[in-house]
C-alpha positions in Angstrom: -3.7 -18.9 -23.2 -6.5 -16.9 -24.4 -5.7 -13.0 -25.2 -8.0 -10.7 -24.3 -8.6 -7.3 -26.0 -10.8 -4.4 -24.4 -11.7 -1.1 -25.9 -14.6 1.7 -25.1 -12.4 3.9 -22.7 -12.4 7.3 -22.5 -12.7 10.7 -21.6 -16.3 11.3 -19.7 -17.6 13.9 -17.4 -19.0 12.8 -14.1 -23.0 11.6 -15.2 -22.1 10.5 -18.5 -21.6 7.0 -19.2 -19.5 5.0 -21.1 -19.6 1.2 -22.9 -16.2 -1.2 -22.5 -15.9 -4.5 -24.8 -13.8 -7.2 -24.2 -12.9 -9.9 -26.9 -10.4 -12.7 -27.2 -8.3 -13.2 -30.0 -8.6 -16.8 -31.3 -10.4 -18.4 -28.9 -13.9 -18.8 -27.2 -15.6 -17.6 -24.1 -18.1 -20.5 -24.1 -17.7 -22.1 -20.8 -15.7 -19.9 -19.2 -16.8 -17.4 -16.5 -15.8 -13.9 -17.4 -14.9 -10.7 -15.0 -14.2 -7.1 -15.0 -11.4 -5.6 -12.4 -10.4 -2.0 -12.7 -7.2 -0.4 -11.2 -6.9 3.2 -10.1 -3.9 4.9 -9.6 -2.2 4.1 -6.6 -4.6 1.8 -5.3 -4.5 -2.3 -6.0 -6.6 -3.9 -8.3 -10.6 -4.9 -7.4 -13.1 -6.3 -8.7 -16.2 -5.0 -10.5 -18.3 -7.6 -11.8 -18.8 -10.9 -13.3 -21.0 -12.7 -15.7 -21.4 -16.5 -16.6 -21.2 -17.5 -20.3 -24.7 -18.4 -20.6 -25.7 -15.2 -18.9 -27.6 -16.8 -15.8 -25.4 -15.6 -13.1 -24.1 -12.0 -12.5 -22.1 -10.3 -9.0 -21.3 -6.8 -8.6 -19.2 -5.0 -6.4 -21.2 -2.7 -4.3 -19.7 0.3 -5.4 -20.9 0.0 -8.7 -24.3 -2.1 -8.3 -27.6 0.0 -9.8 -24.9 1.6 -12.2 -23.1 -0.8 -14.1 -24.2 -3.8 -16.1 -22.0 -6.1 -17.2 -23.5 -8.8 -20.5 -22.6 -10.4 -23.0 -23.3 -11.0 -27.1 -22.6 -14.8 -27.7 -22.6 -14.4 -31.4 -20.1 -11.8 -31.4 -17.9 -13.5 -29.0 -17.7 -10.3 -26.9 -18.0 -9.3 -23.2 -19.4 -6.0 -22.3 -19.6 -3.9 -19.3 -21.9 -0.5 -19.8 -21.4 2.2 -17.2 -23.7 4.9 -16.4 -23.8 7.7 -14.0 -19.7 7.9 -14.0 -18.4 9.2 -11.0 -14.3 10.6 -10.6 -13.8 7.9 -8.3 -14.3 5.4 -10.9 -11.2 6.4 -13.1 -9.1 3.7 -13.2 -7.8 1.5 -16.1 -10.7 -1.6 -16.6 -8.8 -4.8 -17.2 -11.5 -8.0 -18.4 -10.6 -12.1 -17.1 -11.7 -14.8 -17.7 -11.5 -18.8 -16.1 -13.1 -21.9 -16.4 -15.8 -21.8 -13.7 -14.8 -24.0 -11.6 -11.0 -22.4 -11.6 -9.9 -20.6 -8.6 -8.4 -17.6 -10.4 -8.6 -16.0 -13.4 -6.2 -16.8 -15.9 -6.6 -14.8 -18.6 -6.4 -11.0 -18.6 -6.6 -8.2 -21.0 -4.3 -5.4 -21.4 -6.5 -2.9 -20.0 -8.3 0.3 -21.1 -8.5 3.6 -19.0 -11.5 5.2 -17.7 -11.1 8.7 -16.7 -14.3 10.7 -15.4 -13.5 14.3 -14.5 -15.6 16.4 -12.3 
């Protein structure tokens, strides 16, 4: 399996912003479509966004459309997922996926990083 390593959480007040990166240890993301999911405490895991490889196709979940942008550097191997205009509600720890396209879930997941926005 490919292992997946994010960093960039923090500490941020509410209208701050913060940058997440994901990378995989050993292995390439060419090919594979690659996700972010977040899960707050108490509440199950959902999805945030996704980004093809080659960068052509990207989805966000609604709560976070206009204020997150999820890309990704193909030199350095890295997914990325920039948030701005933080809001509490989005503290949660940020967890990054990633499948072969035309896979039906994601099979490879990072460890997570937490978010927390404070108000």
């Amino acid at each position: 399996q490919v292992q997946l390593v994010e960093s960039g959480g923090g500490l941020v007040q509410a209208g701050g912003s913060l940058r997440l990166s994901c990378a995989p240890s050993g292995r390439t993301f060419i090919g594979y479509t690659l996700a972010w999911f977040r899960q707050a405490p108490g509440k199950e895991r959902e999805f945030v966004a996704r980004i093809t490889w080659g960068g052509d196709s990207t989805y966000y979940a609604d709560s976070v459309k206009s204020r997150f942008t999820v890309s990704r550097d193909n030199a350095k191997n890295t997914l990325y997922l920039q948030m701005n205009n933080l809001k509490p509600e989005d503290t949660a720890v940020y967890y990054c996926a990633t499948k072969r396209a035309a896979a039906a879930e994601y099979a490879y997941w990072g460890q997570g990083t937490q978010v927390t926005v404070s108000s």
